[in-house]
C-alpha positions in Angstrom: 122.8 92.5 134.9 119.2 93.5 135.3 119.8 96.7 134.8 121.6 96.4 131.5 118.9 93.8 130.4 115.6 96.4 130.9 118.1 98.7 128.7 117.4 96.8 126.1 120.5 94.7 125.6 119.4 91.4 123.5 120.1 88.2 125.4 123.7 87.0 125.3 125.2 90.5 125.0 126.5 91.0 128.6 128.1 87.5 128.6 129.8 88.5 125.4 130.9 91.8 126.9 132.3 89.9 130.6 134.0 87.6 128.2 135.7 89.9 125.9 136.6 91.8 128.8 137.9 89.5 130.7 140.4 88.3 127.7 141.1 91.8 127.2 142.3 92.3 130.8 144.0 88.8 130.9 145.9 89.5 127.0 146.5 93.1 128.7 148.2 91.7 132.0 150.4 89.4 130.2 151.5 91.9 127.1 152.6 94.3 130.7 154.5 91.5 132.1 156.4 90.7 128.4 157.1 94.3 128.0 158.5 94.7 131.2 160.8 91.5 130.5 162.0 92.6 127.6 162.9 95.7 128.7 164.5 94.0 131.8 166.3 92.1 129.3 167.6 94.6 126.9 168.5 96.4 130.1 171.3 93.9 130.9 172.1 93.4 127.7 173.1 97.0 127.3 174.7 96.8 130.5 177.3 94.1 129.7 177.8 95.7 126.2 178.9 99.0 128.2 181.3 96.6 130.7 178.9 97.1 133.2 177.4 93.7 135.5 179.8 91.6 133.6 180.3 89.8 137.0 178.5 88.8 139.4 178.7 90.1 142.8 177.5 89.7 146.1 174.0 90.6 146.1 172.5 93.8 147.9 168.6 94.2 149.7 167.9 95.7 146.3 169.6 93.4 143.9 167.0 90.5 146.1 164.1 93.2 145.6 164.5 93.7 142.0 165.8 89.8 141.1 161.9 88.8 142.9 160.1 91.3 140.9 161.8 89.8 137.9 160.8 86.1 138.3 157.2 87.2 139.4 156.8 89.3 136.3 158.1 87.0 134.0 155.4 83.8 136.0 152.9 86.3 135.1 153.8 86.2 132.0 154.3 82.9 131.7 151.8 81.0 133.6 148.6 83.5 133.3 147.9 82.7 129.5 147.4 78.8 130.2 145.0 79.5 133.0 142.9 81.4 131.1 140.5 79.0 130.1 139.8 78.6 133.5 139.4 82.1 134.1 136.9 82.4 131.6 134.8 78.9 132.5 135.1 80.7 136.6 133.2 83.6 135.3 130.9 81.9 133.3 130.0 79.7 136.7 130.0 82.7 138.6 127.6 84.5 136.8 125.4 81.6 136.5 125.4 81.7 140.6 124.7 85.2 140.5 121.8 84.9 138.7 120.7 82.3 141.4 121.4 84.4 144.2 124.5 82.8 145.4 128.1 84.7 146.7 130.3 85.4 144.1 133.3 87.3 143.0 134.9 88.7 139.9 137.2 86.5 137.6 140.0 88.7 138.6 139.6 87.8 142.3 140.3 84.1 141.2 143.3 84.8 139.0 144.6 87.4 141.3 145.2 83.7 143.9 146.5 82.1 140.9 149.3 84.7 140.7 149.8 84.3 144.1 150.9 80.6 143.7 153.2 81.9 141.5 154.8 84.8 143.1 155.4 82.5 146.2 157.4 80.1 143.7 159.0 83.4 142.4 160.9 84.2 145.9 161.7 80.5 145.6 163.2 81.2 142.3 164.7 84.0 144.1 166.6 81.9 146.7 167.4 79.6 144.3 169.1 81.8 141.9 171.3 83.5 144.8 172.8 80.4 146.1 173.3 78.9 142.8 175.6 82.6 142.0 177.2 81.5 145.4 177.9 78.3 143.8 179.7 79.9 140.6 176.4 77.4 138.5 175.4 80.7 136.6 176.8 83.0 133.8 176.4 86.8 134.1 173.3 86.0 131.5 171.9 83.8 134.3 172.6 80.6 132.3 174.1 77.4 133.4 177.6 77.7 133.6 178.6 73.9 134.4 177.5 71.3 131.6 177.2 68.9 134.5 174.9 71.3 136.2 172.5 72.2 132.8 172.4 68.4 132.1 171.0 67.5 135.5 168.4 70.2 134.6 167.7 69.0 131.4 167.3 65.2 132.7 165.2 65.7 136.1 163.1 68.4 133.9 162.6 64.9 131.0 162.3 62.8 133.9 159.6 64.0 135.7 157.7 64.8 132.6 157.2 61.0 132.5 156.3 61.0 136.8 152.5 60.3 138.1 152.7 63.4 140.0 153.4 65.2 136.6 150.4 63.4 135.0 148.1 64.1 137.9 148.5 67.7 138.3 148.5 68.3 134.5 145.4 66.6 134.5 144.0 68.8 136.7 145.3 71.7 134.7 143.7 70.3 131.2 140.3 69.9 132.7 138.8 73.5 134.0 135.4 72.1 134.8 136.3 69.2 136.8 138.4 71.3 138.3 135.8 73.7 139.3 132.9 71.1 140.1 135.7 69.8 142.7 136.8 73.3 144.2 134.2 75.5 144.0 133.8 78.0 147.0 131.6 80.6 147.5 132.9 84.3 148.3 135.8 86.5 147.2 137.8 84.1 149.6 136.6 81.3 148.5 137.6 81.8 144.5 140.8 83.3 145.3 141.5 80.3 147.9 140.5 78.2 144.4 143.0 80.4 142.5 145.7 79.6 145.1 144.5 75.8 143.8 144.8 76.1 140.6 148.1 77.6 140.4 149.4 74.7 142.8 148.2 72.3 140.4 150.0 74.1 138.3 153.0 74.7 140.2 153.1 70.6 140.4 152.9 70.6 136.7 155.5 73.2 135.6 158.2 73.8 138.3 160.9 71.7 136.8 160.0 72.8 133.4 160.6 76.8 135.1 164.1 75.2 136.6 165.0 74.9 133.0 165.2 79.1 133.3 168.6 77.9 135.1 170.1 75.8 131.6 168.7 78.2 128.6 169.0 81.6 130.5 166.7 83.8 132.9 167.2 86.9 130.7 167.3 84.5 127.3 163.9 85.9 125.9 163.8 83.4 123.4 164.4 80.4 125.9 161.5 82.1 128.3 159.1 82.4 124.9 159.8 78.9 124.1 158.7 77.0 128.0 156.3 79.3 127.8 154.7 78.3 124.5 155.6 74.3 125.7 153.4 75.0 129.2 150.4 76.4 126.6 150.5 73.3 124.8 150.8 70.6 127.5 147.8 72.7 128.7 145.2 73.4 125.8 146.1 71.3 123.1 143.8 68.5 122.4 147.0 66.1 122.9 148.8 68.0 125.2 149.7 64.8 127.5 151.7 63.6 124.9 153.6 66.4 123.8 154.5 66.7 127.3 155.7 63.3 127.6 158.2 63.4 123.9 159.2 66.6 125.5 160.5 64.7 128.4 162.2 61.8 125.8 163.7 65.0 124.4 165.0 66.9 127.5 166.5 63.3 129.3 168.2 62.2 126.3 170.0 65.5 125.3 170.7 65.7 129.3 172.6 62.6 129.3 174.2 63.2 125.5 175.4 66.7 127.8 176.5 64.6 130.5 178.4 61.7 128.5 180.0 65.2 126.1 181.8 66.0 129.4 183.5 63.6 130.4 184.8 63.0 126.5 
């Protein structure tokens, strides 16, 4: 920074520059991981058009491999966007501290144990989706395949929209700074052991809503766009806590109208 400052950059520049930066890199990560889905997805879908994978079958070290690297592509993805708030307060923090002489470490180190979180829940996801195939619960498209099945989704997923624990950890989520001032740790360990925190709080806050892959459809890119856009606004939105809570009216009651349909 010193350096670039007896260059003759006017105040303010180099925060600019880290900040346009880091939503370049952040916007770049998460166009990769839509590309990659979509191209995972029209993959399939070409496959089942050609009578290929119109079953499914027993699944082989590679089918695991692959079906891993899908769900942690598509949490990147996914989750990274809403955290990138408080990626961008982290470096601001972190470059204050700098200045002061304290241990610090790049944004990336901090969203790098954010992704981590998530990729853990992603070989969850993983085992999840293999014994539910076992189960005969999912279409080839990776859908629910029992209305029973999708409207227990749809009401635990309403449900806990409405549950303290939901409230809690989205409250955490909402609030970068007080998140921050509560976790802060110096050292590369120490802001990705924060990004590990974060993305639990997350993980608290969105894992039913990601079980609702299992009712709309894993490779349903619309379905994955829309949760995705419903996480950003429970997140950022200025009344994100409610639109998380008329999303859970809306998800239990369609649930049990599912529910009371079969048995008609």
């Amino acid at each position: 920074m010193a350096a670039m400052q007896t260059a003759g950059y006017p105040p303010g520049t180099l925060a600019r520059r880290q900040r346009r930066a880091i939503w370049l890199g952040l916007a770049g990560v998460c166009a990769l991981a839509w590309l990659e889905l979509a191209r995972m997805t029209w993959s399939m879908h070409q496959s089942m058009a050609a009578g290929i994978a119109c079953e499914l079958h027993p699944w082989t070290p590679t089918d695991a491999a692959l079906t891993l690297l899908m769900w942690a592509v598509m949490m990147v993805g996914m989750m990274v966007p809403s955290a990138a708030p408080t990626s961008l307060l982290f470096a601001s923090v972190a470059r204050k501290a700098s200045r002061e002489g304290s241990p610090v470490a790049p944004a990336f180190v901090f969203t790098a144990g954010y992704v981590a979180t998530w990729t853990l829940f992603s070989v969850g996801a993983t085992a999840l989706q293999w014994q539910l195939e076992r189960q005969a619960l999912l279409t080839p498209m990776l859908s629910s395949a029992s209305p029973l099945f999708g409207a227990a989704l749809l009401v635990a997923a309403g449900l806990y929209q409405w549950s303290p624990w939901k409230e809690s950890c989205l409250a955490h989520c909402r609030a970068p700074a007080r998140f921050l001032a509560a976790h802060w740790r110096d050292g590369r360990w120490g802001a990705f052991r924060m990004g590990v925190t974060h993305g639990c709080y997350c993980l608290g806050c969105c894992a039913l809503l990601m079980g609702l892959l299992f009712f709309g459809g894993v490779m349903n890119l619309l379905w994955v766009a829309g949760l995705s856009l419903l996480v950003l606004v429970e997140k950022l939105a200025p009344r994100g806590a409610l639109v998380a809570r008329v999303a859970g009216v809306g998800l239990a009651v369609g649930g049990a109208a599912m529910w009371a349909q079969s048995f008609l």
